[in-house]
TORKOL-4160 file (C-alpha; in steps of 0.2 Angstrom, whole numbers, padded with zeros to 4 digits, m for minus):
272
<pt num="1" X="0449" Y="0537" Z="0402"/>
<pt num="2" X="0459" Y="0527" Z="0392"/>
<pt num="3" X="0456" Y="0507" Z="0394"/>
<pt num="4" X="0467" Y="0499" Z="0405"/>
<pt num="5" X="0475" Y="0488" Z="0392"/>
<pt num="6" X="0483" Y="0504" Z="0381"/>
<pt num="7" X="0493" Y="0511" Z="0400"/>
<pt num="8" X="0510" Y="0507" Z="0400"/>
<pt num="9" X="0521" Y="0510" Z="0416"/>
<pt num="10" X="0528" Y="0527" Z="0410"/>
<pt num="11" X="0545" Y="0525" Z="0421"/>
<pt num="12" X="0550" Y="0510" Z="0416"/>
<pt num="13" X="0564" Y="0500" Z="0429"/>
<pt num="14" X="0580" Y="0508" Z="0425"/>
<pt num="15" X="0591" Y="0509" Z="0437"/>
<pt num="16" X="0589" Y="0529" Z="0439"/>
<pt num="17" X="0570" Y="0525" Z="0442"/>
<pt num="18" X="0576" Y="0511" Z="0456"/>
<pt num="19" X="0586" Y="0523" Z="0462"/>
<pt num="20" X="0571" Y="0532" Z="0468"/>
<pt num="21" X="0560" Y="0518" Z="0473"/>
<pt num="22" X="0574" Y="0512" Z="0484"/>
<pt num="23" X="0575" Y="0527" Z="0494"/>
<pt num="24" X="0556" Y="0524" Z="0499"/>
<pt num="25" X="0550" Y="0520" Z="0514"/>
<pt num="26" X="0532" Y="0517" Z="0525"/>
<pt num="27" X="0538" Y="0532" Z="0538"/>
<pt num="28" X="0544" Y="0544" Z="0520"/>
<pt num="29" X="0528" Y="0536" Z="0509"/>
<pt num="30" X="0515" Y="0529" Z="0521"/>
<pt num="31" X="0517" Y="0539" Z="0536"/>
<pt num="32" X="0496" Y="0542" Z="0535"/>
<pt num="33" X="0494" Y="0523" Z="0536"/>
<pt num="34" X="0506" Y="0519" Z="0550"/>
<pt num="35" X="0495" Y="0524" Z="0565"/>
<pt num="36" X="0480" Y="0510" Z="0558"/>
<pt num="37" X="0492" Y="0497" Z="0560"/>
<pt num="38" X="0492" Y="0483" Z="0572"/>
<pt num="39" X="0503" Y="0467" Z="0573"/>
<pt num="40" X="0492" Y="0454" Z="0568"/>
<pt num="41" X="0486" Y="0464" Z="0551"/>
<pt num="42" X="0487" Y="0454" Z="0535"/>
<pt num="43" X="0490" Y="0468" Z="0522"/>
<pt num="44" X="0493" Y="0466" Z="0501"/>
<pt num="45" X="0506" Y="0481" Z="0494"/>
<pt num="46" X="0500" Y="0484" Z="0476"/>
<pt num="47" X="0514" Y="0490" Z="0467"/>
<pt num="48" X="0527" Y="0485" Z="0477"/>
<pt num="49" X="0542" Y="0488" Z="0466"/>
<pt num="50" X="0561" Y="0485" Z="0473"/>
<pt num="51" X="0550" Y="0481" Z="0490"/>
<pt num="52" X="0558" Y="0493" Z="0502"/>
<pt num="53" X="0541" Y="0499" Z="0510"/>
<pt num="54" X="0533" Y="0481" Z="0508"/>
<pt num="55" X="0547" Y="0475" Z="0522"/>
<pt num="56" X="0544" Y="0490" Z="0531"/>
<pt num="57" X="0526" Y="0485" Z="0533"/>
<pt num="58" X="0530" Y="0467" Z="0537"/>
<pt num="59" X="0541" Y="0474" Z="0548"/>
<pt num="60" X="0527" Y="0482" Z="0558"/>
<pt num="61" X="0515" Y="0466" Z="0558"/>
<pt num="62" X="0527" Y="0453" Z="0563"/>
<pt num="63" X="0512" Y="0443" Z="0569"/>
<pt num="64" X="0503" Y="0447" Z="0552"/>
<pt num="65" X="0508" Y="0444" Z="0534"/>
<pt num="66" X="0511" Y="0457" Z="0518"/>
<pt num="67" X="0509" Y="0449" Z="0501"/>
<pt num="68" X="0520" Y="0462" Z="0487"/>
<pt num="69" X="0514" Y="0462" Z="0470"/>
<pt num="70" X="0519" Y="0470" Z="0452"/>
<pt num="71" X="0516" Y="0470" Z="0436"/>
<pt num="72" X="0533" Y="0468" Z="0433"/>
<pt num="73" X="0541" Y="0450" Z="0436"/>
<pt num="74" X="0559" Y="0459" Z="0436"/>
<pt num="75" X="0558" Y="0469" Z="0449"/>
<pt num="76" X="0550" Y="0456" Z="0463"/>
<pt num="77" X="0568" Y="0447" Z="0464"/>
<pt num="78" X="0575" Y="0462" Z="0470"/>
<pt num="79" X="0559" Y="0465" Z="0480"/>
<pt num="80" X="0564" Y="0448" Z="0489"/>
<pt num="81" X="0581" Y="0450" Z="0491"/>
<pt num="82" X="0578" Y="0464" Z="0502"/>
<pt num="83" X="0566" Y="0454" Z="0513"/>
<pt num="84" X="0577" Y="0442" Z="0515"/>
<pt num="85" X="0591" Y="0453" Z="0519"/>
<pt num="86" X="0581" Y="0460" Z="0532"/>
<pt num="87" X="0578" Y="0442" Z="0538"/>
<pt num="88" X="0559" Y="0444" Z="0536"/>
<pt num="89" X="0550" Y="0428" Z="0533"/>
<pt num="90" X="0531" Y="0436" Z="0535"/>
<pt num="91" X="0531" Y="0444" Z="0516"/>
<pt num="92" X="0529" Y="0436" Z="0501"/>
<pt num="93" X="0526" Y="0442" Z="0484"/>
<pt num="94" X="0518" Y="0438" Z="0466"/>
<pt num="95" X="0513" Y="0445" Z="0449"/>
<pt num="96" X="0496" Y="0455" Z="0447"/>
<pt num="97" X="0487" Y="0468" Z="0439"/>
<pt num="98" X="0478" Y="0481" Z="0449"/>
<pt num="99" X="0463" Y="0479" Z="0438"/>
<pt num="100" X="0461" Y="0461" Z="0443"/>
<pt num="101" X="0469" Y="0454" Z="0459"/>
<pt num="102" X="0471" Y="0436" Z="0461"/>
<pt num="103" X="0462" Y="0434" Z="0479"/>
<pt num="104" X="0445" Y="0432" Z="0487"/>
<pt num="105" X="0433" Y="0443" Z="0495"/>
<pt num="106" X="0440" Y="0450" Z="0510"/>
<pt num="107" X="0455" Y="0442" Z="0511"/>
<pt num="108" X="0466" Y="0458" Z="0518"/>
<pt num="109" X="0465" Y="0468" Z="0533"/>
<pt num="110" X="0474" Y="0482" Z="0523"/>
<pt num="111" X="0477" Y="0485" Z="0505"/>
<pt num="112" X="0489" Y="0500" Z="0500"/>
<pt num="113" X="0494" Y="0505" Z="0487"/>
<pt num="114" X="0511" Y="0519" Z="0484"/>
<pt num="115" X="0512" Y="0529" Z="0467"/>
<pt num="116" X="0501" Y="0517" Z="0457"/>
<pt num="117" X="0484" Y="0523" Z="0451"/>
<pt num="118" X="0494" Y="0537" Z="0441"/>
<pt num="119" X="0499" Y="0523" Z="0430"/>
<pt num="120" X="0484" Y="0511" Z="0428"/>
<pt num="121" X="0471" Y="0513" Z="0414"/>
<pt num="122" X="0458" Y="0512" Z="0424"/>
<pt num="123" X="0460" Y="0516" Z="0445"/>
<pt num="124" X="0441" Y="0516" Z="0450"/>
<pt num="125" X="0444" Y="0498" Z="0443"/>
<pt num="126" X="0459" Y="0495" Z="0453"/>
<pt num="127" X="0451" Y="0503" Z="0470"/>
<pt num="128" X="0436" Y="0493" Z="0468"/>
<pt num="129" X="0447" Y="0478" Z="0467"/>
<pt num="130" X="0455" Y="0484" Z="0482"/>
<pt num="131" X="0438" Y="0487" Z="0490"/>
<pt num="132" X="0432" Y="0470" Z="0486"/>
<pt num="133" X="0447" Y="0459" Z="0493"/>
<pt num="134" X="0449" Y="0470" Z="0510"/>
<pt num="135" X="0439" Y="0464" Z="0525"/>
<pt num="136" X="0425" Y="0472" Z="0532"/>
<pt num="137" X="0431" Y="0486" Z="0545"/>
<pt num="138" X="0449" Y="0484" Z="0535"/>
<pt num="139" X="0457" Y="0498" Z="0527"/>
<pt num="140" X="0463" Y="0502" Z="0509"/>
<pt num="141" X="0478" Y="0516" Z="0507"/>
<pt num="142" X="0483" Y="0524" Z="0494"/>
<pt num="143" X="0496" Y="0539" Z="0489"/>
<pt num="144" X="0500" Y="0547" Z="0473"/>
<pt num="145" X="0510" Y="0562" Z="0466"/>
<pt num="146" X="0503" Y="0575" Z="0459"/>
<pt num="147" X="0514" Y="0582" Z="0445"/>
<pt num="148" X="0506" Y="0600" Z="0440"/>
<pt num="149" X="0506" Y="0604" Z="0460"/>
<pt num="150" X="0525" Y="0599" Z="0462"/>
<pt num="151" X="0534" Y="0617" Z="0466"/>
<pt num="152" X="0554" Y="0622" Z="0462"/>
<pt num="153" X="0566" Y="0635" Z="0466"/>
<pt num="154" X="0576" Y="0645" Z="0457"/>
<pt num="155" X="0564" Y="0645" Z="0440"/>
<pt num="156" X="0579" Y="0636" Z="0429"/>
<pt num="157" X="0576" Y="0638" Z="0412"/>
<pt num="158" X="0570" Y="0619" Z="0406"/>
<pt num="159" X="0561" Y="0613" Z="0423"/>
<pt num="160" X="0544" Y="0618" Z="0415"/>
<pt num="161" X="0546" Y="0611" Z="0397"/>
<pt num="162" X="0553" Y="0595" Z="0409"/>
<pt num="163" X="0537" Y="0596" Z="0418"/>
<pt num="164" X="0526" Y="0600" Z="0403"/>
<pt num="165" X="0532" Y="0584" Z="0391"/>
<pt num="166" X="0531" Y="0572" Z="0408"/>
<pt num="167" X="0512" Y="0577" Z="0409"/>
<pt num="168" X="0512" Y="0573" Z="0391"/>
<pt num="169" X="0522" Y="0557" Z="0387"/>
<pt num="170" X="0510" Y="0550" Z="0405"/>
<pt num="171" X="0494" Y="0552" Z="0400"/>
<pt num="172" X="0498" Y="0547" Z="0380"/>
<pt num="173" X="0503" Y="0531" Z="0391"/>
<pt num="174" X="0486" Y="0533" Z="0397"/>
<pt num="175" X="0489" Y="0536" Z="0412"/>
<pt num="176" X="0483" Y="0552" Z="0425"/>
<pt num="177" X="0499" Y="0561" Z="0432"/>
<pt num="178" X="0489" Y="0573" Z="0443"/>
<pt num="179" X="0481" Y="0558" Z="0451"/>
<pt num="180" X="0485" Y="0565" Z="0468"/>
<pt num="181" X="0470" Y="0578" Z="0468"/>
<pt num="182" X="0460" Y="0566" Z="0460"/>
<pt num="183" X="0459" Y="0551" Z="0472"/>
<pt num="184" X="0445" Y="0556" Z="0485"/>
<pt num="185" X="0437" Y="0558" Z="0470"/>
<pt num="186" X="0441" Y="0540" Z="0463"/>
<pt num="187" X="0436" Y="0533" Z="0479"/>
<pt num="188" X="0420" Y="0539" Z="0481"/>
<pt num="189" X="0416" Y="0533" Z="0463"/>
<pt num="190" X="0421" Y="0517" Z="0466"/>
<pt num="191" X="0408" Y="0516" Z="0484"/>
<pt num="192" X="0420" Y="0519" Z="0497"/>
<pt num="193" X="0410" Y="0531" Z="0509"/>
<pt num="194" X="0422" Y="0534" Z="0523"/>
<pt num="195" X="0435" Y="0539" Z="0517"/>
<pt num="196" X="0449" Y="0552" Z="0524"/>
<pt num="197" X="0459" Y="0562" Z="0513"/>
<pt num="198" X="0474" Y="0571" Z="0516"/>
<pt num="199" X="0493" Y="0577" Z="0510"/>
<pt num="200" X="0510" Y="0578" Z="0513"/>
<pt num="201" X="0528" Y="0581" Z="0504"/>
<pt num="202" X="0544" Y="0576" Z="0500"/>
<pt num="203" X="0555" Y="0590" Z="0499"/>
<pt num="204" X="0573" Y="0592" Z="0491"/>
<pt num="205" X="0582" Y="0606" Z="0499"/>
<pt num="206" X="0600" Y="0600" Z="0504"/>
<pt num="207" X="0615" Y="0597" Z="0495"/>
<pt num="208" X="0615" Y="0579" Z="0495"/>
<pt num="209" X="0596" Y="0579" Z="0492"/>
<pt num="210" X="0596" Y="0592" Z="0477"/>
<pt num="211" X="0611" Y="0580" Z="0469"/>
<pt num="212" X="0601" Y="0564" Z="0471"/>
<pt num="213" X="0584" Y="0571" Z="0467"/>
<pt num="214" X="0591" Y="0582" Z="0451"/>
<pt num="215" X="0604" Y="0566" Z="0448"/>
<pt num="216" X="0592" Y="0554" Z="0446"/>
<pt num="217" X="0580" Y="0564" Z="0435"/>
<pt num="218" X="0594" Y="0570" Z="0424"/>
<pt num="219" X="0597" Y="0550" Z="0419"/>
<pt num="220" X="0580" Y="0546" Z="0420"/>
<pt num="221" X="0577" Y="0560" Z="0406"/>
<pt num="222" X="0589" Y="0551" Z="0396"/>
<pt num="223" X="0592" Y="0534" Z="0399"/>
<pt num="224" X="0574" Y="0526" Z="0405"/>
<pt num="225" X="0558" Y="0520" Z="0397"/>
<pt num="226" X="0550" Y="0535" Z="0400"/>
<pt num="227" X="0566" Y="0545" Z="0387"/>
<pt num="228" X="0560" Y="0533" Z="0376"/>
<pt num="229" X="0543" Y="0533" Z="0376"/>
<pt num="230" X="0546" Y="0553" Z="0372"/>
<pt num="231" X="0555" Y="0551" Z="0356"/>
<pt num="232" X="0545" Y="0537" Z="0350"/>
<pt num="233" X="0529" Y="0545" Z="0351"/>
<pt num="234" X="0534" Y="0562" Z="0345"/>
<pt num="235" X="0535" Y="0572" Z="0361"/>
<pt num="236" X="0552" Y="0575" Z="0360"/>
<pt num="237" X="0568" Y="0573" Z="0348"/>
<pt num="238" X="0584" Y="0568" Z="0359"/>
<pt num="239" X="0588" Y="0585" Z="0359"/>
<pt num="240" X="0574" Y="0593" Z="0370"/>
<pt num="241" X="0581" Y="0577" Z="0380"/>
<pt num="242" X="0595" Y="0583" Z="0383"/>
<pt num="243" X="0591" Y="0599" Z="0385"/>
<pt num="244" X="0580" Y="0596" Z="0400"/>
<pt num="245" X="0593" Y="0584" Z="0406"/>
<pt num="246" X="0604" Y="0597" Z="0407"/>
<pt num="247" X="0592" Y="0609" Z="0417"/>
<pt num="248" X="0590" Y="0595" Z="0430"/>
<pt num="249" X="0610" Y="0596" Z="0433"/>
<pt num="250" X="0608" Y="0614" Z="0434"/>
<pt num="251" X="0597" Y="0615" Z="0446"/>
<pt num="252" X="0606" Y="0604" Z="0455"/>
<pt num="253" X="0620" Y="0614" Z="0458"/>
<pt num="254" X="0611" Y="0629" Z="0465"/>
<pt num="255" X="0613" Y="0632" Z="0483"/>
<pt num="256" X="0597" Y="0640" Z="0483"/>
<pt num="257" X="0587" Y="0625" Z="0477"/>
<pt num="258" X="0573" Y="0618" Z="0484"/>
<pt num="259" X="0559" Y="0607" Z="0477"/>
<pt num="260" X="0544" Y="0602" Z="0483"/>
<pt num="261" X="0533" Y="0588" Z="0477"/>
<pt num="262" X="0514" Y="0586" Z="0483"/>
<pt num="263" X="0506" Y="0571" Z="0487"/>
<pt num="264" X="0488" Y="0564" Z="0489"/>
<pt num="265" X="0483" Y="0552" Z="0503"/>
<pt num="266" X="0468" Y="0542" Z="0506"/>
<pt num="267" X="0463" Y="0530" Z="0521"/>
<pt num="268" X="0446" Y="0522" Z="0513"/>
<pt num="269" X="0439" Y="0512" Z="0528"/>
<pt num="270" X="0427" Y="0497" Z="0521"/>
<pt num="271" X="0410" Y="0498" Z="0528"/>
<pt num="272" X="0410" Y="0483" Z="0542"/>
């Protein structure tokens, strides 16, 4: 497992990968966590991002308080400008890394954590740091993708090399894209021992989803920090870039397309 200092957040904050984070929210990407909830919970969403499922959450504890952090400083302003849009004054958020938070020993009723542990160095690390500042009887929740589980129809000519160099260009950013099958594992290694484990989807099947999902891929392939983390260390010229972009747009605009992509869920509850 490469240390965490050497991962590097494969996406990047482009405005194609925004557009992605945007569209999530806790009923799309928490669902699992929701039913765990109660008003007066105070909860800490690693990874936050643009923010839109942290104000969700906040949103379902208006007695309780949700502190967002990122690695990345850029990101949190827009993180609270969508708080404060949604008039939530129960959230605030702050730099950190996973690896090492910045809070006591259970400080947090529930600690979650949406498409994250794919990009850290280290995510026993990180969950044992989630583990240590939860409360007794609290919760930590966490859902990844997984990439080589992630299904599409029809077989356009491109989708695999796309899927092929992604896996490549994450994990030489040392990260683990098929973290989704890998995080009951990651739990138990880092001493949780109740922990439920499940799945669910996101699926892209209409016309309006198969142009957004394939849109934002297309750009992604060629305008984000992930494009140029694939040229710069050798995975791919411009060319194959394009190429795969290309594919993307293709799919797209079949009326038979459907794409699939799999996600693991844990609920780790900490020993009271």
């Amino acid at each position: 497992m490469p240390n965490r200092e050497t991962a590097v957040y494969t996406h990047g904050h482009h405005e194609s990968v925004l557009r992605s984070h945007t569209w999530r929210t806790a009923a799309n990407s928490a669902a699992y966590l929701l039913g765990s909830l109660r008003p007066h919970m105070r909860i800490l969403d690693i990874g936050c991002g643009p923010g839109t499922i942290t104000a969700d959450l906040a949103a379902l504890v208006p007695q309780g308080h949700v502190t967002g952090v990122d690695r990345a400083p850029g990101v949190l302003e827009q993180a609270r400008a969508t708080a404060a849009e949604r008039g939530l004054t129960n959230v605030d958020f702050a730099v950190a890394d996973a690896h090492a938070l910045d809070h006591p020993d259970d400080t947090f009723c529930v600690v979650h954590a949406h498409q994250v542990l794919q990009h850290v160095g280290d995510p026993v690390q990180a969950l044992r740091e989630m583990r240590r500042v939860t409360k007794p009887g609290g919760y930590v929740a966490v859902r990844d993708a997984d990439y080589a589980a992630m299904s599409w129809y029809p077989p356009v000519e491109g989708l695999d090399d796309w899927l092929g160099l992604y896996r490549r260009v994450a994990r030489a950013n040392g990260g683990e894209p098929d973290a989704g099958r890998r995080l009951r594992s990651w739990a138990l290694e880092a001493g949780f021992t109740d922990v439920t484990a499940g799945s669910s989807t996101w699926t892209y099947a209409t016309e309006d989803e198969r142009a957004w999902w394939s849109g934002l891929w297309a750009d992604r392939t060629l305008a984000s920090a992930y494009a140029g983390r694939a040229v710069e260390g050798g995975h791919a010229t411009e060319e194959r870039l394009r190429a795969v972009s290309a594919a993307w747009r293709e799919w797209g605009e079949r009326h038979d397309g459907w794409f699939a992509v799999l996600h693991g869920e844990i609920l780790c509850r900490k020993e009271a």
